[in-house]
C-alpha positions, 0 to 999 in steps of 0.5 A: 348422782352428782352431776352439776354440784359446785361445792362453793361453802360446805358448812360442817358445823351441824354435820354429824358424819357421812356415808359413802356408798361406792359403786363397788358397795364399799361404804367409806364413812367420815366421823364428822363430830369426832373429827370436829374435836381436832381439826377446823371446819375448813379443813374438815370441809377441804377434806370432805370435798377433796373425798367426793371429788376423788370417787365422784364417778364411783358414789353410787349414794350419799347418807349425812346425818345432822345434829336437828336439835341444835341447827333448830335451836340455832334457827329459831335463836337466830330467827328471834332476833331478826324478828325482834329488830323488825319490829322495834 
């Protein structure tokens, strides 16, 4: 399922949590937004990639859900002020 995925930057900032279903249906599920209130991004993203690196043979699929209000928020916020430096 995973073939060729190179974790090189894994951005947890807008990452809500993440199933794991294994091959043998056990569901391993990380609260990524309790976590966050804790623990760095850093290290809840060496932790997450350490998780998938371990059962990497066994994942049979993968379910992580993202906080869209505010990733939109910060993509338009973010898009509004490049455009607004374009065309000054």
């Amino acid at each position: 399922m995973l073939e060729g995925l190179h974790f090189t930057n894994m951005p947890v900032t807008y990452l809500l949590y993440v199933n794991l279903v294994l091959k043998n249906n056990i569901t391993i599920n990380y609260n990524i937004k309790k976590e966050a209130k804790t623990k760095s991004q850093s290290s809840i993203a060496k932790l997450l990639t350490k998780l998938l690196t371990k059962h990497y043979k066994d994942i049979k699929s993968m379910d992580l859900k993202f906080d869209v209000p505010a990733l939109k928020k910060d993509i338009q916020s973010k898009t509004s002020k490049i455009l607004s430096k374009s065309f000054k």
